[in-house]
C-alpha positions in Angstrom: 0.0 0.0 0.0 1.2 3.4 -0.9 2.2 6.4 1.5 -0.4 9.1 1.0 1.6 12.4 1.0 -0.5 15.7 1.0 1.4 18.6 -0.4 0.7 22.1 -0.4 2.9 24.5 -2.5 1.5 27.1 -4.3 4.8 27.4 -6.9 3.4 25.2 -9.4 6.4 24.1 -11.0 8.2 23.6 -7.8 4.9 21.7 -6.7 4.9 19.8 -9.7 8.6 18.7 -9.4 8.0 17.6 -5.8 5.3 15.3 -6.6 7.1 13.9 -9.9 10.2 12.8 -7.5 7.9 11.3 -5.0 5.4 9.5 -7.0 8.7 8.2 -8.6 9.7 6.9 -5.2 6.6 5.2 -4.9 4.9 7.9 -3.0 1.0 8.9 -3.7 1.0 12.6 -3.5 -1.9 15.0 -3.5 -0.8 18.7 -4.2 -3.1 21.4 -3.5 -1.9 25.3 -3.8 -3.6 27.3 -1.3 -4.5 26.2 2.5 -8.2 25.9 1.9 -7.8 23.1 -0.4 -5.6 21.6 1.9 -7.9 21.9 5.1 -10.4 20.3 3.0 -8.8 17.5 1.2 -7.0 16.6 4.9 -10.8 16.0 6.2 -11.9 13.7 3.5 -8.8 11.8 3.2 -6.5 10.0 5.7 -2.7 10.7 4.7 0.7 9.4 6.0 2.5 12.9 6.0 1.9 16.4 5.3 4.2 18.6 3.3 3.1 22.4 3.6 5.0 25.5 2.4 3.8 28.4 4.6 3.7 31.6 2.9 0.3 30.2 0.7 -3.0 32.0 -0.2 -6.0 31.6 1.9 -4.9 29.7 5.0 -1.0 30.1 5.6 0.5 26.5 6.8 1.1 27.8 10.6 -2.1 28.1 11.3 -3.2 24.9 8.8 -1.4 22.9 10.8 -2.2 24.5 14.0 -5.6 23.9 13.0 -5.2 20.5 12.3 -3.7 19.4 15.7 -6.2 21.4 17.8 -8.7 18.7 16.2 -6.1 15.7 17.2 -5.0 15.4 13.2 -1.3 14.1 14.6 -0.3 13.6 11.1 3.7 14.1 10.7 4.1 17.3 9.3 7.6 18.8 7.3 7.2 22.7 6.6 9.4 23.9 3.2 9.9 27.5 3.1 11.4 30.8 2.5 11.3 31.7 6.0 14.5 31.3 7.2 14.9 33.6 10.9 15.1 32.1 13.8 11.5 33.1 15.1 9.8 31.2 11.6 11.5 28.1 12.6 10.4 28.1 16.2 6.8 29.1 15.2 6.9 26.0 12.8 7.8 23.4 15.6 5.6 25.1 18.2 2.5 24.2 15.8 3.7 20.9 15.7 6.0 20.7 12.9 8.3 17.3 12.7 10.8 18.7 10.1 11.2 22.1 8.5 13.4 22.7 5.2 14.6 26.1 4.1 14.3 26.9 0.5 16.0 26.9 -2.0 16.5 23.3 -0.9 17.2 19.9 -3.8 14.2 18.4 -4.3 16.2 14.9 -3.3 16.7 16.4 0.3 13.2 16.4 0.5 13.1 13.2 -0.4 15.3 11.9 2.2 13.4 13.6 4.9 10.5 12.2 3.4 11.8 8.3 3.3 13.4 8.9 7.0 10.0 9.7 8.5 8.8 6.0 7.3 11.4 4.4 8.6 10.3 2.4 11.4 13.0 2.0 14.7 10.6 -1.1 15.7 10.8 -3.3 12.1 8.7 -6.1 13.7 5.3 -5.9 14.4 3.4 -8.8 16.8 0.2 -10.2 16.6 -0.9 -12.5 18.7 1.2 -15.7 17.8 2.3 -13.8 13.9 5.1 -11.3 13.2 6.2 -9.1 10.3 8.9 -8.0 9.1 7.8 -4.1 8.0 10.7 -3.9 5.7 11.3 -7.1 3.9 7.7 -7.8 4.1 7.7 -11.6 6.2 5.1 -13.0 7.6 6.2 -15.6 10.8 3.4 -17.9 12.4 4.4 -19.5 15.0 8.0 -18.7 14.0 7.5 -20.2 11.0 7.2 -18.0 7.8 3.5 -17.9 6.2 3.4 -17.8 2.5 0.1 -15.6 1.6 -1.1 -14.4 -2.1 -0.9 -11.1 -3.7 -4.1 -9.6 -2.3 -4.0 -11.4 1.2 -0.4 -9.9 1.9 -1.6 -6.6 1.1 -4.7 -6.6 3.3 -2.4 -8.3 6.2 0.0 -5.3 5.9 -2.9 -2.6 6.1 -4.2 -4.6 9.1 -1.4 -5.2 11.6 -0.3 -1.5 10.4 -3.4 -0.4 11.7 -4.5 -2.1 14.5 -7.5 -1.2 16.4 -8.3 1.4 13.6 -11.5 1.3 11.7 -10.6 1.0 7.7 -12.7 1.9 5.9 -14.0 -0.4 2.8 -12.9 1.5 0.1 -9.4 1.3 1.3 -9.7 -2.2 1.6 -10.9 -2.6 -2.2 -8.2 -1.0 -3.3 -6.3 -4.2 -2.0 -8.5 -6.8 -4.5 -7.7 -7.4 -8.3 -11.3 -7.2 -8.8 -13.3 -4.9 -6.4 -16.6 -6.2 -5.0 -18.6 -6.2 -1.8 -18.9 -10.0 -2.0 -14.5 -10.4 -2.9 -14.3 -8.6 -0.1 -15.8 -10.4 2.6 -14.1 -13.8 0.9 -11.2 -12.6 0.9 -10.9 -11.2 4.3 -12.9 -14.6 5.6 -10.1 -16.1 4.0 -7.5 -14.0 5.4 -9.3 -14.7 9.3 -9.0 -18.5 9.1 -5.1 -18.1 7.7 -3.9 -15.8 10.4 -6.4 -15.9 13.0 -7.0 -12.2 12.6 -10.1 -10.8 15.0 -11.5 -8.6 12.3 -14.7 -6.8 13.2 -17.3 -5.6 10.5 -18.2 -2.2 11.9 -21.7 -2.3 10.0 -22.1 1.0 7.3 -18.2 2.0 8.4 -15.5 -0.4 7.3 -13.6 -3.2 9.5 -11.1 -3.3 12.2 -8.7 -5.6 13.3 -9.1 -6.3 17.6 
């Protein structure tokens, strides 16, 4: 499953380069110019990290992402801008900022931020009686590894990735090879009675894994 970035930059080409680099490193970027399109894109969508430039029309990044905490929107957060003094910067944490990058920057340092705020210090994640491997993507059962298909391994990663989260279904379908209500519920029957996964149907909402 991809990384959802949100970017806000309101220099299209710069905006357009960012997104080119990312989306080449496997990233899936949203860029919006102006801080009302990113308020509202941030409450219809769920992304991995924000990117915001601050000097934008509408709503300025300091108080988007001000915004966005005072409603518990913990997202990680790396500002990129022109603002260089001392007092900028501090702002820029204060609001909750995990990174800030001063411009004129290389697009490629961006993207090394960008891959070092995915990189897990805890690569294994435990289930019950399973483990994975985050980075190389192995499944143990019992200590031995557990070989599963193409779609099951991707709805196991979004799973134990997000553990008592509610998913919801269309994020799920964008696991299958063939979207459908009904490949849906086989296939995550089927991933149940592999991995012994305690997934809950939260009727009208999505699932969630106990």
């Amino acid at each position: 499953m991809k990384k959802k970035i949100l970017l806000l930059e309101d220099d299209r080409d710069l905006g357009l380069t960012i997104k080119e680099l990312l989306e080449f490193d496997g990233y899936d970027v949203s860029l919006v110019i102006d801080g009302e399109q990113a308020a509202e894109i941030s409450y219809e969508k769920k992304f991995d990290l924000y990117v915001f430039d601050i000097n934008v029309p509408e709503i300025n990044g300091f108080d988007l992402l001000d915004g966005l905490r005072k409603v518990d929107d913990n997202t990680p957060a790396i500002f990129i801008s022109a603002l260089v003094d001392l007092e900028s910067i501090s702002r820029g944490f204060k609001v909750g900022a995990d990174d800030y990058i001063k411009k004129p920057f290389f697009p490629e340092e961006l993207l090394i931020r960008v891959n070092a705020k995915f990189v897990n210090k805890h690569q294994e994640l435990v289930y019950k009686n399973l483990s994975y491997d985050i980075q190389k993507k192995i499944i143990r059962k019992d200590g031995e590894i557990l070989a599963l298909g193409d779609v099951q391994e991707r709805l196991f990663d979004i799973f134990i990735s997000n553990i008592g989260q509610i998913l919801d279904k269309s994020v799920l379908m964008d696991c299958l090879e063939n979207p459908s209500p009904t490949a849906l519920r086989v296939a995550l029957s089927k991933l149940k009675k592999t991995t012994g996964f305690d997934i809950k149907n939260i009727r009208g909402t999505g699932y969630i894994l106990e």
